[in-house]
N, C-alpha and C positions, 0 to 999 in steps of 0.2 A: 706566493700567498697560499697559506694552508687554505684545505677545501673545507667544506661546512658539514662538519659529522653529523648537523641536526636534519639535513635536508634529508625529504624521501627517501632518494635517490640512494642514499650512503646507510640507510639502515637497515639493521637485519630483518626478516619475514617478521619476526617477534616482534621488533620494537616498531615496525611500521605498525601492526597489527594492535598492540597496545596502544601507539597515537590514534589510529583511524577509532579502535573502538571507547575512547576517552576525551576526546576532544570537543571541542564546539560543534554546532551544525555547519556554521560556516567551513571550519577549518577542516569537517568530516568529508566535505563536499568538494575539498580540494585537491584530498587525498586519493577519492576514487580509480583516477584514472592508474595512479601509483601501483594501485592496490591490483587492478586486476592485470596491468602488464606484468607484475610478480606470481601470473597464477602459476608458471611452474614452480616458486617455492611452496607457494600454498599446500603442493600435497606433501610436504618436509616435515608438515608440524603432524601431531598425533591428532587424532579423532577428540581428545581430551580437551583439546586447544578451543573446541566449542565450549567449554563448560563456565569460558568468560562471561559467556552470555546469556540470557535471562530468556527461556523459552516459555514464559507466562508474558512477558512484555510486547511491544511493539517496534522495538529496538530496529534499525532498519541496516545496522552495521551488518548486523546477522544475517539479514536477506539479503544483503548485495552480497556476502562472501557467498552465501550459498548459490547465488544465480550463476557468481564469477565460476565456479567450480563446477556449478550446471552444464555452464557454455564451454568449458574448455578441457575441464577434468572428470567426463560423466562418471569413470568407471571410479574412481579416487570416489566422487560422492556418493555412490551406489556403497563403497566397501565401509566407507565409516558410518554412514545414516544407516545401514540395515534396512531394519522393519519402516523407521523412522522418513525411509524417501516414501512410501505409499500411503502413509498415516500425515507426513509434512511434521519439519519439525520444529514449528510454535504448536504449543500447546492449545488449545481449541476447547472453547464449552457452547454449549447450547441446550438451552429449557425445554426445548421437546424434540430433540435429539437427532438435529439435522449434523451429517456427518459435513464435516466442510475440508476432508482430506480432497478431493477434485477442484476444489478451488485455492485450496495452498497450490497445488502442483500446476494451476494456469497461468498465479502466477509468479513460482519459478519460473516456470517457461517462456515467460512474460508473454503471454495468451494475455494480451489486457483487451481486446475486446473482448474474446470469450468469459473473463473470469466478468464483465460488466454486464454481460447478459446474465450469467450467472447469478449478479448480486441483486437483478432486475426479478428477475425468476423470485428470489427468493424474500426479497420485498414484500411481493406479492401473497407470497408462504406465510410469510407474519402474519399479515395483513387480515389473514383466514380464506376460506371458502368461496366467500362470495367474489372478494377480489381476483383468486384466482379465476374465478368462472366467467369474471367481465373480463379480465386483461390489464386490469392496473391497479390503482390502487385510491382509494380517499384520504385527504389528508386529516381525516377526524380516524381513522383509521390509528394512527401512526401510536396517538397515548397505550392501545392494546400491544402495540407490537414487546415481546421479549427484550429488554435492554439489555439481554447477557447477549443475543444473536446477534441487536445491532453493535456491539462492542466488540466481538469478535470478526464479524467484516469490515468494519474500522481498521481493527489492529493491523491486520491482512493486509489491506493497503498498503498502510503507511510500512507495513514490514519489506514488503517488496516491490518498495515507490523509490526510495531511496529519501522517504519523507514527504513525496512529493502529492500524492492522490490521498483522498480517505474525505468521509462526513466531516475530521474535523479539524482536517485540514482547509476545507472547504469554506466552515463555521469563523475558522480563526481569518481568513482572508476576509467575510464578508465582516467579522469586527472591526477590521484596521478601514475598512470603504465608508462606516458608521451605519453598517446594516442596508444598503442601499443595491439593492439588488443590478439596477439599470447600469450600473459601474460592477457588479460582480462579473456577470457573463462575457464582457470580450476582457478582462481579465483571467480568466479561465481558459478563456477560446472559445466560447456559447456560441457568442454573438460576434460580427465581423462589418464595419459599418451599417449598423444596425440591424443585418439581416441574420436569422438565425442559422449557424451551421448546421448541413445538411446531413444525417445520419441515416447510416453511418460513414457514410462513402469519405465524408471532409474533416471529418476527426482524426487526432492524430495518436495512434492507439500504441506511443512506444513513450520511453523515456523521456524524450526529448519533448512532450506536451509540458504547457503550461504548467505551474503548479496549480492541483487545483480540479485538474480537465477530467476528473474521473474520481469516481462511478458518477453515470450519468444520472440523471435524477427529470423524468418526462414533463415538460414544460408548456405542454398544450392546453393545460386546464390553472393555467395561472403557477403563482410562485407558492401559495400556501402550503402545496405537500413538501416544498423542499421547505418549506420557511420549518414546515413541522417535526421534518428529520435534525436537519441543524438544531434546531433548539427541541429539541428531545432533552430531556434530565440528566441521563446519565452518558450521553451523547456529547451536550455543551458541557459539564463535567472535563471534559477530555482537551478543552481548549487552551 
């Protein structure tokens, strides 16, 4: 019985590469593991072989080659990104000109608690002065914050989640529940027969979390500041 020329398995670094970055979500997702036990062909293609992809997007095909290559090809990714591995290579904007190159590179690194402290941190930085000087934030707060920052740590996410983390990714899960928070959190991983997981020790800071389970968003003072992130304008936009 002839074999199946369309399986993974049988196609060249190219045309794996073309399906993983053209396909469904589902069928992108099935591809993964394909993808990265091929990372010795990976460094076969030219540095060119990026130019498939959209470094203004959120594209997350592009972050998992790039992670795959992270993890197993560093010196291959150092030769083709250049300048591009310290600067991170999605494109990035910000209204008052927070550099978000250390948080692309956490998570390459997949540093996902760190890059969540980071987006905690910088929350706060929206948020202004005074929040930073109390330690969190208010959710009447949130209509002032820059929508290009929060779109850009969005992006970020979902760039190097494999889809799976971001605000709205978050937003799009609490629409299919009908907005009902009580059913978002042990959907996510929040909450675990009703008690709240304990951070950060019980959180599960890798790929393998929930969709959904990150950036954490402080839930001591009720649901309103996430209710205010999620449904941000140019935030729910994105869903």
């Amino acid at each position: 019985m002839p074999s199946d020329t369309s399986h993974p398995i049988n196609l060249s670094i190219e045309e794996l590469l073309e399906q993983f970055s053209s396909s469904s979500e589902r069928k992108k997702r099935s591809l993964i593991s394909f993808v990265e036990e091929r990372n010795n062909d990976l460094i076969t293609i030219p540095s060119s072989g990026l130019n498939a992809f959209d470094p203004n997007s959120d594209d997350w095909s592009a972050g998992f080659i790039l992670q795959v290559l992270n993890k197993h090809q560093p010196e291959f990714l150092k030769n083709i990104l250049g300048d591009d591995l310290l600067t991170g290579w999605f494109k990035t904007s910000s209204s008052i000109g927070i550099d978000y190159a250390p948080f692309q590179k956490m998570l390459l690194d997949e540093a996902f608690e760190e890059a969540d402290r980071f987006t905690s941190s910088m929350l706060r930085h929206l948020a202004g002065k005074e929040a930073e000087e109390r330690g969190y934030v208010y959710f009447s707060e949130v209509p002032n914050m820059p929508a290009i920052d929060l779109i850009t740590l969005d992006r970020l996410w979902i760039a190097y989640s494999q889809g799976k983390f971001g605000f709205s990714v978050q937003g799009r899960l609490l629409d299919k529940l009908g907005g009902n928070y009580e059913r978002l959190w042990p959907k996510i991983g929040w909450k675990k027969d009703g008690v709240w997981t304990r951070y950060p020790s019980a959180f599960d800071w890798t790929l393998k979390a929930p969709d959904g389970h990150m950036p954490l968003i402080n839930q001591l003072r009720g649901v309103r500041l996430m209710d205010a992130v999620l449904n941000q304008p140019e935030l729910k936009s994105r869903r």
